[in-house]
C-alpha positions as CSV (number, residue, x, y, z in Angstrom):
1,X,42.8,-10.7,80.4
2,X,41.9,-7.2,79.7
3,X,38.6,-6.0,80.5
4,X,35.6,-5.0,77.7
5,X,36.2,-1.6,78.4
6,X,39.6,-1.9,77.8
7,X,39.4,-3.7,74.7
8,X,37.2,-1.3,73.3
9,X,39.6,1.7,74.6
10,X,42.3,-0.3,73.0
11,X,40.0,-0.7,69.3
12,X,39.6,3.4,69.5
13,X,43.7,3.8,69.8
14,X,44.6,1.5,66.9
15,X,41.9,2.5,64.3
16,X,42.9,6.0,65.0
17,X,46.3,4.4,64.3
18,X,45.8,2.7,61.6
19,X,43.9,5.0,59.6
20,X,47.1,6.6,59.0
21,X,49.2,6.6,55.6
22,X,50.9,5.1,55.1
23,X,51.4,2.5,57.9
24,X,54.6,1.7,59.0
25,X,55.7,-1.5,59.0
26,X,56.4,-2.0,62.9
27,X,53.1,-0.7,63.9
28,X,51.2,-3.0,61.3
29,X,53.1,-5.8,63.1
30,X,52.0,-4.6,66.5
31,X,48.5,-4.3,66.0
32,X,48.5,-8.0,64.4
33,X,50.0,-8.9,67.3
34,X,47.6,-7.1,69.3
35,X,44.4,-8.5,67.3
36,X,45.7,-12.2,68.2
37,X,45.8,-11.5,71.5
38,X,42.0,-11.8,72.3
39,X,38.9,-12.6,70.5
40,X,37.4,-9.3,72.1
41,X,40.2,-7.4,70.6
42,X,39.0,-8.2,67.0
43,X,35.3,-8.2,67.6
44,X,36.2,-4.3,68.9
45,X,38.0,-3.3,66.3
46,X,35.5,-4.6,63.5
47,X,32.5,-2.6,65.6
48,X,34.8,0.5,65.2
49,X,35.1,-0.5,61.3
50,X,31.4,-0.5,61.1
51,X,30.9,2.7,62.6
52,X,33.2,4.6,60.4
53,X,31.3,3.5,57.6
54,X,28.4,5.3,58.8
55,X,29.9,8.6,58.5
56,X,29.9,9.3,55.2
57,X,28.2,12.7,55.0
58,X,30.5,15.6,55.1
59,X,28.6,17.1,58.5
60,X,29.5,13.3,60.3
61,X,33.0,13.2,58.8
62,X,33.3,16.7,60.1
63,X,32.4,16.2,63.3
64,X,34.9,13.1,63.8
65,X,38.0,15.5,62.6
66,X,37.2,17.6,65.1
67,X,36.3,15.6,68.1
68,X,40.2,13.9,67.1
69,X,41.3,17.0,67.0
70,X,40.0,18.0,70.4
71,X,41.7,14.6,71.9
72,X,44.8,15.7,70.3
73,X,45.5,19.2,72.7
74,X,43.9,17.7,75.7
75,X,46.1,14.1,75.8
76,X,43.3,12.5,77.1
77,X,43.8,9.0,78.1
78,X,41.3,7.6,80.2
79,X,37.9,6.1,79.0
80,X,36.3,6.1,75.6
81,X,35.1,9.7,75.2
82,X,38.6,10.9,76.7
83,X,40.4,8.9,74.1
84,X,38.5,10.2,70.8
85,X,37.2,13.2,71.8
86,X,34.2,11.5,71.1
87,X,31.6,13.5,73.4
88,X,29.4,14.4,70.7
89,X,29.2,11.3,69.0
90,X,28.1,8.6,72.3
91,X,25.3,8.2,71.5
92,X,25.5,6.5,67.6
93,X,27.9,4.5,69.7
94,X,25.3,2.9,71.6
95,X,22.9,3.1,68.7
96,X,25.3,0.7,66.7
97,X,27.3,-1.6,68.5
98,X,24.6,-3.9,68.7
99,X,24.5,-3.5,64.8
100,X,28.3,-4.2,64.3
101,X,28.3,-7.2,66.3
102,X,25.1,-8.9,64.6
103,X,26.3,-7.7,61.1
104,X,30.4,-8.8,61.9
105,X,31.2,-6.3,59.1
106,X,34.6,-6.3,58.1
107,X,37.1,-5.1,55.2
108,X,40.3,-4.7,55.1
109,X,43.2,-4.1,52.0
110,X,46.9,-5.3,52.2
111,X,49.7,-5.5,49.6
112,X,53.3,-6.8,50.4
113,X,56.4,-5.2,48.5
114,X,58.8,-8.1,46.8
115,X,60.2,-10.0,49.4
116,X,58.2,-8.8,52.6
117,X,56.0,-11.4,54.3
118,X,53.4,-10.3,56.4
119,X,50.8,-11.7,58.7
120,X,47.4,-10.9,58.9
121,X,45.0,-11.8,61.6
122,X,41.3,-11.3,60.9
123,X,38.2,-10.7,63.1
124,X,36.7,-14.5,63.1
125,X,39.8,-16.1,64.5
126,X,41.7,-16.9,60.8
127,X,45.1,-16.0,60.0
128,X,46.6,-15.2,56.3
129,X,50.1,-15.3,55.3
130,X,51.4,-13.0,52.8
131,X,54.0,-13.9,50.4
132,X,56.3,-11.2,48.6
133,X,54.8,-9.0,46.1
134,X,50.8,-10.2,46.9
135,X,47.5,-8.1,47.0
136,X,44.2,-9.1,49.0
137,X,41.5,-7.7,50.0
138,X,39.1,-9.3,52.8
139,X,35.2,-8.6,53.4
140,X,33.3,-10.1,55.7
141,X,29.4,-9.2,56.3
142,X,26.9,-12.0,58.2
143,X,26.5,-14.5,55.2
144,X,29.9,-15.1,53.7
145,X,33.8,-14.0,54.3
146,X,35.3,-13.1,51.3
147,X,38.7,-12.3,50.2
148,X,40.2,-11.5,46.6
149,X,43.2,-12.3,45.8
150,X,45.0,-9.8,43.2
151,X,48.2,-11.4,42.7
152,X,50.8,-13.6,44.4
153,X,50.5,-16.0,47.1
154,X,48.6,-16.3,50.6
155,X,48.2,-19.2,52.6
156,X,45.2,-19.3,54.9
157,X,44.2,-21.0,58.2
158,X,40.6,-20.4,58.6
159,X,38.8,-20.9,61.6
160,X,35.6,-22.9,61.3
161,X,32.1,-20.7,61.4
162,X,29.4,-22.9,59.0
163,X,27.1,-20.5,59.1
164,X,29.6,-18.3,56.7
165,X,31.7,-20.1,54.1
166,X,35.3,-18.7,53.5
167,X,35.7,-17.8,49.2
168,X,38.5,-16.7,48.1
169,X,38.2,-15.3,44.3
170,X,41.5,-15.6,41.9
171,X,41.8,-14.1,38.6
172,X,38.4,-16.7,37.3
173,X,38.7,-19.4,40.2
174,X,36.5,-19.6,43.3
175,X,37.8,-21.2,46.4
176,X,35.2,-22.0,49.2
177,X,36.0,-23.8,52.4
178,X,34.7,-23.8,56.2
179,X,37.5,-24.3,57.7
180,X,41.1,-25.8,56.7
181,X,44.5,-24.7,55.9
182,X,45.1,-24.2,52.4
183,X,47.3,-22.0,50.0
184,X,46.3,-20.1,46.9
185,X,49.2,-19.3,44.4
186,X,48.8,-17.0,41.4
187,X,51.1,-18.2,38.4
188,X,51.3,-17.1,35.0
189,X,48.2,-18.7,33.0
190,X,46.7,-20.4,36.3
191,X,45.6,-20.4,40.0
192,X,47.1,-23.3,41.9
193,X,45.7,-24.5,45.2
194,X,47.2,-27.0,47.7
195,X,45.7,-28.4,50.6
196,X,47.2,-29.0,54.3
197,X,44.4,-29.9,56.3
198,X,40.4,-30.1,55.8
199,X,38.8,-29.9,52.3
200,X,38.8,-26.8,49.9
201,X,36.3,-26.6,47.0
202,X,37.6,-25.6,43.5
203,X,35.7,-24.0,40.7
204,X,35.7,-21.5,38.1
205,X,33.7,-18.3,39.4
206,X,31.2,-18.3,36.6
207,X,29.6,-21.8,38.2
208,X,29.2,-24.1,34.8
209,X,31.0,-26.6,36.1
210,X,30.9,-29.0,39.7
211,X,33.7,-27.7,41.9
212,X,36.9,-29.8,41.9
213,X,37.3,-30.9,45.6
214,X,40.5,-31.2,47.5
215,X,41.7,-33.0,50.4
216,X,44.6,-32.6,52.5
217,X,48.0,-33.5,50.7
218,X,46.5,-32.7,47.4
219,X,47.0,-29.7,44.5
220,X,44.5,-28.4,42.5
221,X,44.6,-25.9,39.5
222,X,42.1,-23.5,37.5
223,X,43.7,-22.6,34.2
224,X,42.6,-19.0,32.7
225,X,42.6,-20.6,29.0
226,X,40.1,-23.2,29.5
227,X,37.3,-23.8,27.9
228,X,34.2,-22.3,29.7
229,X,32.5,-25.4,31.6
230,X,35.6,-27.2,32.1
231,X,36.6,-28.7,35.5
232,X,39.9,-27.9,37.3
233,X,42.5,-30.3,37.7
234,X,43.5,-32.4,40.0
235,X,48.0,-32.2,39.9
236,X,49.1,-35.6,40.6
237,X,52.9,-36.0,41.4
238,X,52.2,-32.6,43.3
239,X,53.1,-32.3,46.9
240,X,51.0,-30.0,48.8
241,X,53.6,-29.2,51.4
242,X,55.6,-27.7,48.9
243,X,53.1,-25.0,49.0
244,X,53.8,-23.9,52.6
245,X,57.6,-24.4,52.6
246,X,57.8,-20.9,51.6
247,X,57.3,-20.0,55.9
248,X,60.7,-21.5,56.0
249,X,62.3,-19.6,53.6
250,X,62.4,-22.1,50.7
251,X,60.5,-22.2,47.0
252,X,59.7,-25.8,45.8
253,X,59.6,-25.9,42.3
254,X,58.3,-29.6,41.1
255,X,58.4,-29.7,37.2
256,X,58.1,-25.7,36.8
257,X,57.9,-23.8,33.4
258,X,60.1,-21.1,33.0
259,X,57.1,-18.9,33.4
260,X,56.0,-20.2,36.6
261,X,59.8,-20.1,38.1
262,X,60.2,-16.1,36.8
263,X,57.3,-15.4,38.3
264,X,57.8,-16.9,41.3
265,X,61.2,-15.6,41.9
266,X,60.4,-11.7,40.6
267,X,58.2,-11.5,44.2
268,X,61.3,-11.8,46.5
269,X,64.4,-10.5,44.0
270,X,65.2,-6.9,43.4
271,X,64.9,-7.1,39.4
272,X,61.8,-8.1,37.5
273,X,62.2,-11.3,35.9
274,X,60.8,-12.6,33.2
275,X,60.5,-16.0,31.1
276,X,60.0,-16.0,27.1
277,X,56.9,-18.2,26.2
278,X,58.2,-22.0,25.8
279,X,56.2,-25.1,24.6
280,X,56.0,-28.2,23.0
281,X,57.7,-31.3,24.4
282,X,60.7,-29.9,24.6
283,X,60.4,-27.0,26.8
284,X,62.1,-26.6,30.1
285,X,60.7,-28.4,33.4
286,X,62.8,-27.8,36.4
287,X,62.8,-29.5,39.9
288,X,64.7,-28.0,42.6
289,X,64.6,-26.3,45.9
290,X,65.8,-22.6,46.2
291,X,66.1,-20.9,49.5
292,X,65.1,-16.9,49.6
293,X,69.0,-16.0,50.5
294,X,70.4,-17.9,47.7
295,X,68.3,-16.4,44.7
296,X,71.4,-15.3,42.6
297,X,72.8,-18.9,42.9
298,X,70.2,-20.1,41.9
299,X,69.5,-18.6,38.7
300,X,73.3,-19.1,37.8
301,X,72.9,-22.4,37.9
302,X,70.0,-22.5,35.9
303,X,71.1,-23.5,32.7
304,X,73.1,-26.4,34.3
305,X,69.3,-27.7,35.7
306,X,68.3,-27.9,32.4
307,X,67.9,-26.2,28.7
308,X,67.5,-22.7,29.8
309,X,69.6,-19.6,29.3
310,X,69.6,-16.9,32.0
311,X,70.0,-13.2,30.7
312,X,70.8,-9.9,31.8
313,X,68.7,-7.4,30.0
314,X,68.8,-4.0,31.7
315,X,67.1,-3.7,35.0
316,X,65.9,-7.3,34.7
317,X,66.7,-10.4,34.0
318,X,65.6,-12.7,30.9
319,X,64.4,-16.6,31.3
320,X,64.4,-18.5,28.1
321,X,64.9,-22.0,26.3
322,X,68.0,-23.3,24.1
């Protein structure tokens, strides 16, 4: 187990390291790995987080530059002031660790390209998935950790702390849990959240409305068209597992519009695709599983799942109903 002193030697190197731009991909995975390995090593890292944040006048900033700047000719290794070149700047060290600890201050931003997964591991012991082509961005202070989901799909396995609830905002839906694995999927027209273990509380952000609450093996959905005051729904028929099948390389649609499968498939294939608008009772509903390598099979066997013609239009492709 690696000492304090190490851990916080360690948390200098990789926020020097991660400051850069951009980050490549290998070193991103290495300090996930490296944040999993011990509770200390995240708790570190966030205190460094905290302390940049203090530096915002130019004189501060300044100062930092050039204290890295020092480390960088003398390839000094050993100890904390070694490390940064951080002589000058000990004692606001000691003056706010305390501070970063009681406050467990934390942001972060991370967006996937189309067809890139990528782990995250955050300070309190969670861990988020991200599917192809998703945005989030995570802060935590001490009374709630919150995340904000852009676009796409995450799926989150949050560690327990009832003192601060876990919300995740989407487009105009609110998720709130303690602790519980869960996924939160942004379609066309709708947030869609399914439930693996514990209990997730849905709602519409503006709070007119009791939350919708979900238990393990259940979906739930917030639909941006509703009528202010409505409740979510509750998707019978809809198997939450289907959610997480996407770790193994596999999309579950169950019933899907056009819209929901184009969007779906446009975060892990190299054209944008797109589905024209269908409704009524006659508009497309697929159910099938597709697996990540098998994409372009997929979609030319489309039209024999059901009504739908599948069109080439320039650099993307064209979902519709005949």
């Amino acid at each position: 187990m690696a000492t304090h002193t190490t851990a916080r030697e360690d948390a200098a190197r990789w926020f020097l390291r991660m400051r850069e731009t951009p980050v490549p991909q290998a070193q991103r995975s290495a300090f996930d790995a490296w944040l999993k390995a011990h509770p200390d090593h995240a708790r570190e890292y966030a205190g460094f987080d905290l302390l940049w944040q203090d530096f915002g006048a130019t004189d501060r900033a300044q100062a930092l530059a050039t204290a890295q700047r020092r480390r960088q000719r003398r390839h000094v290794t050993r100890g904390l002031l070694g490390l940064a070149g951080f002589a000058s700047l000990g004692w606001l060290l000691h003056a706010h660790w305390r501070a970063a600890d009681d406050a467990a201050r934390f942001a972060l931003a991370r967006e996937t390209a189309i067809g890139q997964f990528d782990p995250v591991s955050l300070p309190d012991g969670s861990q988020v998935r991200l599917g192809g082509s998703t945005s989030i961005e995570v802060a935590f202070d001490r009374a709630q950790r919150a995340v904000r989901l852009a676009h796409g799909q995450a799926l989150f396995h949050v560690a327990p702390d009832p003192a601060r609830p876990f919300v995740v905002d989407c487009a105009g839906a609110r998720i709130t849990v303690v602790g519980t694995v869960f996924s939160v999927d942004r379609l066309p027209g709708s947030v869609r959240v399914s439930v693996q273990e514990g209990v997730v509380r849905l709602a519409a952000r503006d709070k007119l409305q009791a939350p919708l609450e979900l238990r393990a093996g259940q979906v739930g959905a917030w639909y941006d068209a509703a009528v202010p005051g409505s409740t979510p729904q509750r998707l019978a028929g809809l198997n939450a597992e289907d959610a997480f099948a996407i770790e193994r390389g596999l999309i579950v649609f169950e019933l899907a519009t056009l819209e929901e499968i184009a969007a779906t498939l446009s975060r892990y294939h190299p054209l944008a695709i797109r589905a024209l608008r269908a409704t009524g009772p006659g508009a497309p509903r697929i159910t099938a599983a597709v697996q990540l390598r098998q994409l372009d099979d997929f979609l030319r066997a489309l039209p024999h799942l059901g009504a739908v013609r599948v069109q080439r239009a320039g650099s993307e492709i064209v979902l519709s109903a005949r």
